[in-house]
C-alpha positions in Angstrom: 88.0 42.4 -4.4 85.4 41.2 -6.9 83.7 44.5 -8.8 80.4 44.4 -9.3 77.5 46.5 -10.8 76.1 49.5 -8.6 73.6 47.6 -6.2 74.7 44.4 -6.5 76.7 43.7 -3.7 80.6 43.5 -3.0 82.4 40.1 -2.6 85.7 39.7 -1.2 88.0 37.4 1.0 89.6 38.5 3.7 92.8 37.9 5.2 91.4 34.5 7.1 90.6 33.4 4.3 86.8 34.6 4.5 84.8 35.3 2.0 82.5 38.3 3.0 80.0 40.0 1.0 77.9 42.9 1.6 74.6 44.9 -0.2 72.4 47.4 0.8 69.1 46.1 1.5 65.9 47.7 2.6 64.8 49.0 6.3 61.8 50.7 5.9 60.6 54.3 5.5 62.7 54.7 1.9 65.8 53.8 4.0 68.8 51.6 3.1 71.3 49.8 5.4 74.1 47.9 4.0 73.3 44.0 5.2 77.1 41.3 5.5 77.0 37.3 4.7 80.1 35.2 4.9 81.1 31.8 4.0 84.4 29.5 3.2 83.7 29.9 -0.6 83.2 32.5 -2.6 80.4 30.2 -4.4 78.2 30.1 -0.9 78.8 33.4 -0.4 77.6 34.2 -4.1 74.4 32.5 -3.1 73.6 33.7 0.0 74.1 37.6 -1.9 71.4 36.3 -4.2 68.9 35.3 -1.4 69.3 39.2 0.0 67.8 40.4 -3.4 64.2 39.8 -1.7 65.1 40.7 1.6 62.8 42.2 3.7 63.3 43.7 6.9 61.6 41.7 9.5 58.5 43.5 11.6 59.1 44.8 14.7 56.7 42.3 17.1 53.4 44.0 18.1 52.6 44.5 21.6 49.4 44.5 22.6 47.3 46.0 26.1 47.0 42.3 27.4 50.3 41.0 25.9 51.9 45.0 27.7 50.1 44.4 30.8 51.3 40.4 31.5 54.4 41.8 30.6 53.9 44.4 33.0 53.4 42.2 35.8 55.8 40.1 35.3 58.6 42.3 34.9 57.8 45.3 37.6 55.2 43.8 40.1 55.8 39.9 40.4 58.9 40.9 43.1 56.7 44.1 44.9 53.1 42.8 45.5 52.0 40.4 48.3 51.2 36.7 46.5 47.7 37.2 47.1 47.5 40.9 45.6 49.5 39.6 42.6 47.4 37.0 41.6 44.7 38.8 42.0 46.0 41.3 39.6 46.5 38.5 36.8 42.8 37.1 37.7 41.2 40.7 36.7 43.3 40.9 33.6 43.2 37.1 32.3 39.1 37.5 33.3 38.2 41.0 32.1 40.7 42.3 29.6 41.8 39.1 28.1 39.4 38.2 25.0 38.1 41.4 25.1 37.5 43.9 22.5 40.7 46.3 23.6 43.0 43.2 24.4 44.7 43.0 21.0 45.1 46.8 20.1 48.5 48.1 19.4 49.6 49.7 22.6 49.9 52.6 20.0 46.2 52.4 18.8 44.8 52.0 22.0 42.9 55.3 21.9 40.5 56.8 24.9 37.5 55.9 23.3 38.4 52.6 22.8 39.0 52.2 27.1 36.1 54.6 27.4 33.4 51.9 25.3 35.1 49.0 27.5 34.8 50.6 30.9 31.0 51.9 29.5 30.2 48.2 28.2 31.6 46.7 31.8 29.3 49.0 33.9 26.3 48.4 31.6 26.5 44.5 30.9 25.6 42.9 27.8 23.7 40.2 27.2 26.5 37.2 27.3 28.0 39.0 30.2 26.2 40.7 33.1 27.5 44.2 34.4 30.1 44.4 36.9 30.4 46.5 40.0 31.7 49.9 39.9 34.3 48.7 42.5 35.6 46.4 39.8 35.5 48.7 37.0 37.5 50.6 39.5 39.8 48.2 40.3 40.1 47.7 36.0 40.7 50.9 35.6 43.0 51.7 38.1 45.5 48.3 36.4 45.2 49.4 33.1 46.3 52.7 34.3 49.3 51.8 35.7 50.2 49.3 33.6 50.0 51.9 30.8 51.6 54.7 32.8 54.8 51.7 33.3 54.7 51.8 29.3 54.8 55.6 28.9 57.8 55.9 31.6 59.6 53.5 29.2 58.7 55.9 26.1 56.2 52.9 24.7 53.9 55.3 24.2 53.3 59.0 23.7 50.5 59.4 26.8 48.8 57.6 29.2 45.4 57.5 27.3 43.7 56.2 30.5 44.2 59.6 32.0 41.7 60.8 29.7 38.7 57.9 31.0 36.2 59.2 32.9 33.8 56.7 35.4 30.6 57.6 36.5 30.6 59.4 40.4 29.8 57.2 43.2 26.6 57.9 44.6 27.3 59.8 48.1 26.0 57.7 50.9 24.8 60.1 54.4 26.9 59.0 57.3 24.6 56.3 59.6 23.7 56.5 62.8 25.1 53.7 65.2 23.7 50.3 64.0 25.4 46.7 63.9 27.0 47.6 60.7 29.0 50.1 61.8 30.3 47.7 65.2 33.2 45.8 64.9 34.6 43.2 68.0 38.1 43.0 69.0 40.0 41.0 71.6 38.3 42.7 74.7 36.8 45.4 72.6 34.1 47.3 71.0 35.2 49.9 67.3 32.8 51.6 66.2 33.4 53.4 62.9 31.2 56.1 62.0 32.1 56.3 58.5 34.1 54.4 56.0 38.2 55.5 55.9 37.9 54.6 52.5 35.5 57.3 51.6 37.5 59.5 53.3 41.0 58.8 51.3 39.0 58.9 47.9 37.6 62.2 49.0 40.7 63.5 49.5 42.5 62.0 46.4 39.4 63.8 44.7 40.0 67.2 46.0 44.1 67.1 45.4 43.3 66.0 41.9 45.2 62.6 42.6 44.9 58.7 41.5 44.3 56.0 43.6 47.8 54.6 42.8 49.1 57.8 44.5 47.8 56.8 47.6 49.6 54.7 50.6 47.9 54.2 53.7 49.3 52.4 57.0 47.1 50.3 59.4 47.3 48.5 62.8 43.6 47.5 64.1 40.7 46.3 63.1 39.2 50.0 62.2 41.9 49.9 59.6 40.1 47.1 57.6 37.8 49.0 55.3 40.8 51.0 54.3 43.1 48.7 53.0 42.0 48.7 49.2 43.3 46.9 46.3 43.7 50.9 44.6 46.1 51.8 46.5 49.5 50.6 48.6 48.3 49.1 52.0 51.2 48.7 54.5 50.5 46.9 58.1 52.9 47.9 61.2 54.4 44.8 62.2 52.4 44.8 65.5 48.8 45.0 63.3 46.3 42.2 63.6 46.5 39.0 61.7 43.5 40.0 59.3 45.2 43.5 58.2 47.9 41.3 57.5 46.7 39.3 55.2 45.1 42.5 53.0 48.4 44.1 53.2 50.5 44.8 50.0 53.4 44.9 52.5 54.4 44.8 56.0 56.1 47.0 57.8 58.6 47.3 61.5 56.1 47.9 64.8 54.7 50.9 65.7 57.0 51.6 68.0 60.0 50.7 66.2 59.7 53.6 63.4 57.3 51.1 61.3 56.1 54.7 59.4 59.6 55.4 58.3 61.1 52.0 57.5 58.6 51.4 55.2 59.1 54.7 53.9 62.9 53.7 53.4 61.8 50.5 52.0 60.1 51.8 49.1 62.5 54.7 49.1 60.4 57.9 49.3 63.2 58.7 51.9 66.7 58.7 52.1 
């Protein structure tokens, strides 16, 4: 073994007939690790211990929000969301958080301002872009969520800032008397829904302290439209119309073939 100064690396040739060398080299923080290069002479190994005296460790890649949430999608939702609901997740990012002013923070400088401003700027408008719904901001706000609740689970991040958002209440609308709006036809029948089921699930989610994500409603009929919502899981029964179907995130068994607790095997919330 070749004996060199303190710091400048160890040559030797092993019993292949090797030649290994070996230095300790930088790693950030003050830290040292010790770094190996090999070749079939001890000249090229000689060299390639020279090249390490300006080695630098490379930087860890930076993942952004838009760069986590593609990610996201690709990895945990492409295989569990209808085709429809999927690429309607990836039109709301690509159109609203992509070329944004949050889309290239560090997933661990995204603060709670920072989604705050966005979700403010979104409501209000500016003058290149007009203002969008609240539904939409909604919808935005309930992605990013989970999207950064995926990236806490996987210890990405210390917390969920998104939590920490707050969106302006929705004006409370009075219940309506029987009008048109409230009819809807069937095959061989009239529904008449006095109020929205939607405003009714949200109410609830409010008063339990829950998200939107939390919630999982089941449908059959036309009444059931208004429900299914792209904030929270929609399941049709096997046996629902052709239109639920369509809105449905995913669908289940009939009704009278335990639809309710297939689906709840499915996504195992049972055993």
């Amino acid at each position: 073994m070749a004996k060199r100064s303190n710091g400048e690396g160890t040559i030797y040739k092993r019993k292949d007939g090797i030649w290994c060398a070996s230095r300790y080299v930088p790693c950030g923080n003050g830290k040292f690790k010790r770094k190996y290069v090999y070749g079939k002479t001890q000249k090229s190994v000689k060299e390639k211990l020279k090249e390490l005296e300006n080695y630098e460790e490379p930087k860890a890649q930076t993942t952004t929000l838009v760069g986590r949430m593609l990610e996201w999608m690709e990895q945990y939702k492409k295989n569990v969301l209808k085709i429809t609901t999927y690429e309607n997740y990836l039109g709301y990012i690509r159109k609203h958080v992509q070329g944004s002013d949050i889309a290239d923070i560090p997933l661990e400088k995204l603060s709670t301002s920072a989604l705050q401003k966005f979700y403010n700027m979104k409501l209000k408008g500016t003058a290149q872009r007009k203002q969008l719904s609240r539904r939409t901001v909604e919808y935005l706000h309930t992605i990013i969520g989970s999207a950064l609740e995926q990236a806490y689970k996987n210890e990405m991040i210390a917390k969920n800032v998104n939590e920490f958002t707050v969106l302006p209440k929705k004006e409370e609308k009075e219940i309506e008397h029987m009008t048109h709006k409230l009819i809807r036809y069937g095959d061989g029948c009239v529904l008449y829904e006095p109020m929205e089921k939607a405003l009714g699930i949200r109410n609830m989610l409010d008063y339990f302290g829950m998200k939107p994500n939390q919630a999982v409603v089941f449908g059959d009929g036309y009444n059931d439209l208004s429900m299914f919502r792209p904030e929270w899981l929609n399941i049709a029964m096997g046996n629902a119309r052709a239109e639920l179907k369509e809105k449905a995130d995913y669908i289940t068994t009939d009704c009278d073939k335990d639809g309710i607790y297939n689906a709840c095997k499915h996504f195992k919330w049972i055993d």
